[in-house]
C-alpha positions as CSV (number, residue, x, y, z in Angstrom):
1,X,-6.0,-6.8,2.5
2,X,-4.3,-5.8,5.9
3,X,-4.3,-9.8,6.6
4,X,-2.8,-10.7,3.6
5,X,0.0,-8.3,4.0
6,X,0.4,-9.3,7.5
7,X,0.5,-13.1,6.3
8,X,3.3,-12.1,4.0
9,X,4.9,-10.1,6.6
10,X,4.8,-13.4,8.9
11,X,6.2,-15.4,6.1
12,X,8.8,-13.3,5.7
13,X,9.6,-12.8,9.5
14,X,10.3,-17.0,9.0
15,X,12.3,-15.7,6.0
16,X,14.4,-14.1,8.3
17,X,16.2,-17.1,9.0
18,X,17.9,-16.8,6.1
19,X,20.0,-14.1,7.8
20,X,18.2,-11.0,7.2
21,X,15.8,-9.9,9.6
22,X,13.3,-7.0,9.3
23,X,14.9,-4.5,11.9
24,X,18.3,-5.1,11.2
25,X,17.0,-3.8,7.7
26,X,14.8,-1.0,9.1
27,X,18.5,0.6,10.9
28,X,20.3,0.4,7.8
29,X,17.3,2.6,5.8
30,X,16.5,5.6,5.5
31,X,13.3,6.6,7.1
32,X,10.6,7.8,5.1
33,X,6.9,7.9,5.5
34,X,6.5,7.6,1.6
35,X,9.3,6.0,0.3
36,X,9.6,6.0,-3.8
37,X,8.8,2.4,-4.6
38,X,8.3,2.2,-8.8
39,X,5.1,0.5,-10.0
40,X,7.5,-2.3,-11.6
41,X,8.9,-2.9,-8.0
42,X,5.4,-3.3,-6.7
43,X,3.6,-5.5,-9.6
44,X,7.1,-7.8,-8.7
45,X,6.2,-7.4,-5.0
46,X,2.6,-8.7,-5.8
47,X,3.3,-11.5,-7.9
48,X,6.5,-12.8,-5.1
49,X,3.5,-12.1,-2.4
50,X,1.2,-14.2,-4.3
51,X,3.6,-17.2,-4.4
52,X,4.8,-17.0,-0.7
53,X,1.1,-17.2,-0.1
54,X,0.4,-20.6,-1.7
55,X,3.9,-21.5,-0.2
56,X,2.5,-21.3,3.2
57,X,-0.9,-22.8,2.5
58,X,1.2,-25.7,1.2
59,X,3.5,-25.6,4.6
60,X,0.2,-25.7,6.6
61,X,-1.5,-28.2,5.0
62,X,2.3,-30.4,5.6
63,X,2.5,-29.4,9.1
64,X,-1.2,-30.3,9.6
65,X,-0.5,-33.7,8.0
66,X,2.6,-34.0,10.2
67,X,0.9,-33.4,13.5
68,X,-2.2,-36.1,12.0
69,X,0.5,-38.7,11.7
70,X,1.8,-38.6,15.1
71,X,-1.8,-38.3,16.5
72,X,-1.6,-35.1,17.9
73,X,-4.1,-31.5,17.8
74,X,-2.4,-28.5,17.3
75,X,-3.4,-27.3,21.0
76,X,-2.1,-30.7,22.4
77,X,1.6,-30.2,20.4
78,X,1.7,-26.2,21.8
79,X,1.1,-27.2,25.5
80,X,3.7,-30.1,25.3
81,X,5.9,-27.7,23.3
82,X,5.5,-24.7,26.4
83,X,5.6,-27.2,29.0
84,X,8.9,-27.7,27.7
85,X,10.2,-24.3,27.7
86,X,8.7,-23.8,30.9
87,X,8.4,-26.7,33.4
88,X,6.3,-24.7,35.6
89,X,3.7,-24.3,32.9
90,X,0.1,-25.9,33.7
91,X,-0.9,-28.7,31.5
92,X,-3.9,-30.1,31.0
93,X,-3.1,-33.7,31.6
94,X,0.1,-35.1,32.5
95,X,2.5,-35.9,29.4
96,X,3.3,-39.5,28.9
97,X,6.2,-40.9,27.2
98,X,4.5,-42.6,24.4
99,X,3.1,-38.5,23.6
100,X,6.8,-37.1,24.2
101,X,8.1,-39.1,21.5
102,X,5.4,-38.4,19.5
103,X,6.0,-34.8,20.2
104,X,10.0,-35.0,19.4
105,X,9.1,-36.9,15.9
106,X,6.3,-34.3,15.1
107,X,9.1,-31.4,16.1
108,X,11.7,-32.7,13.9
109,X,8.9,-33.1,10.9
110,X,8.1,-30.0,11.3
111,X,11.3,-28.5,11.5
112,X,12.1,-29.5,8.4
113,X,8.8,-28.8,6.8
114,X,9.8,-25.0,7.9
115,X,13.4,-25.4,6.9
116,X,12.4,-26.4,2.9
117,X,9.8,-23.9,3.5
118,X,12.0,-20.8,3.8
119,X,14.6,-21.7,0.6
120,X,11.0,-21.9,-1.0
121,X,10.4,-18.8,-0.1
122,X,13.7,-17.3,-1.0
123,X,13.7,-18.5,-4.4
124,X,10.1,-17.1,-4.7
125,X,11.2,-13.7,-4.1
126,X,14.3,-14.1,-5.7
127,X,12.3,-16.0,-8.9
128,X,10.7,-12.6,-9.1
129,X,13.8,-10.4,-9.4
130,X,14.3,-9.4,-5.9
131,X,17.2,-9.9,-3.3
132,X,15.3,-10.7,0.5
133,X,16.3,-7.3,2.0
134,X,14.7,-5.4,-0.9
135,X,11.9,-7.2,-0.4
136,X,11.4,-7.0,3.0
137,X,12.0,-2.9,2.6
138,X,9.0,-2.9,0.2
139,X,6.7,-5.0,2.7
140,X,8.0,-2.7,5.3
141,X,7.1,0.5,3.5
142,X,3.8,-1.0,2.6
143,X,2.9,-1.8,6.0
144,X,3.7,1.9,7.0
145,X,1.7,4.0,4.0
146,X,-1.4,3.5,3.7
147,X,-1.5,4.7,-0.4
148,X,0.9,1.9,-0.6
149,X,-1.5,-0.5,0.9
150,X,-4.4,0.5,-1.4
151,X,-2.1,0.4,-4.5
152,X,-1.3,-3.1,-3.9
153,X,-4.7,-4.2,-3.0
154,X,-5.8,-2.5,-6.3
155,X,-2.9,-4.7,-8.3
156,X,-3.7,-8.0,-6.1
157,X,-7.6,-7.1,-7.4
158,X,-6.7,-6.7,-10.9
159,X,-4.4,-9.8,-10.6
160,X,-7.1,-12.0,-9.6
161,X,-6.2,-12.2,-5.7
């Protein structure tokens, strides 16, 4: 259960592109160990969750595809992508120019896989009644009280998650 919130809680950390961003949320609300959340709010929470879940199995399975096409692992794609934040950084093997272009056209694929990806996921949550920052207080309070967590578990259970 913990993983799935904390998939959703990535998800929704890429949702924060959208211009809201977890902590910016957590100063403007009130701090509570047990905030009031109704039981509507959380079978709605559920059912957005479940959605942005099947959105990002979707997203991996494009950026996987995306990666395949330009002939390049996942671990090959990160080291070119930190050698290039960091110049310094240790490579494996050197970086040729026919695998740097493949790199730039695999970057810009998956850019805009994660682009489409997050106005998926904000018309997800919004599909199930919710404005982002609402959302994202809900996951927020979830992560935090542990009676949260086992009520949505129970729901995700009875919902056939």
């Amino acid at each position: 259960m913990m993983k799935y919130l904390l998939a959703t809680y990535s998800l929704m950390v890429m949702l924060g592109g959208m211009g809201h961003s977890l902590p910016a949320l957590a100063q403007n609300t009130p701090v509570s160990s047990k905030p009031a959340i109704a039981d509507e709010d959380l079978k709605k929470f559920v059912m957005a969750a479940k959605k942005l879940e099947a959105i990002s199995i979707e997203k991996n399975r494009q950026e996987t595809q995306a990666l395949q096409k330009e002939q390049l692992t996942i671990d090959r794609f990160k080291e070119i992508f930190l050698a290039q934040k960091d110049p310094k950084a240790q490579t494996t093997q050197q970086i040729s120019n026919d695998e740097k272009q493949k790199f730039d056209r695999a970057f810009t694929l998956l850019s805009q896989i994660q682009d489409k990806t997050r106005i998926k996921m904000g018309e997800a949550v919004q599909g199930e009644g919710f404005e982002i920052p609402r959302f994202l207080q809900i996951l927020d309070a979830i992560q935090k009280n542990p009676d949260l967590q086992k009520k949505v578990e129970q729901m995700l259970k009875a919902s056939g998650k």
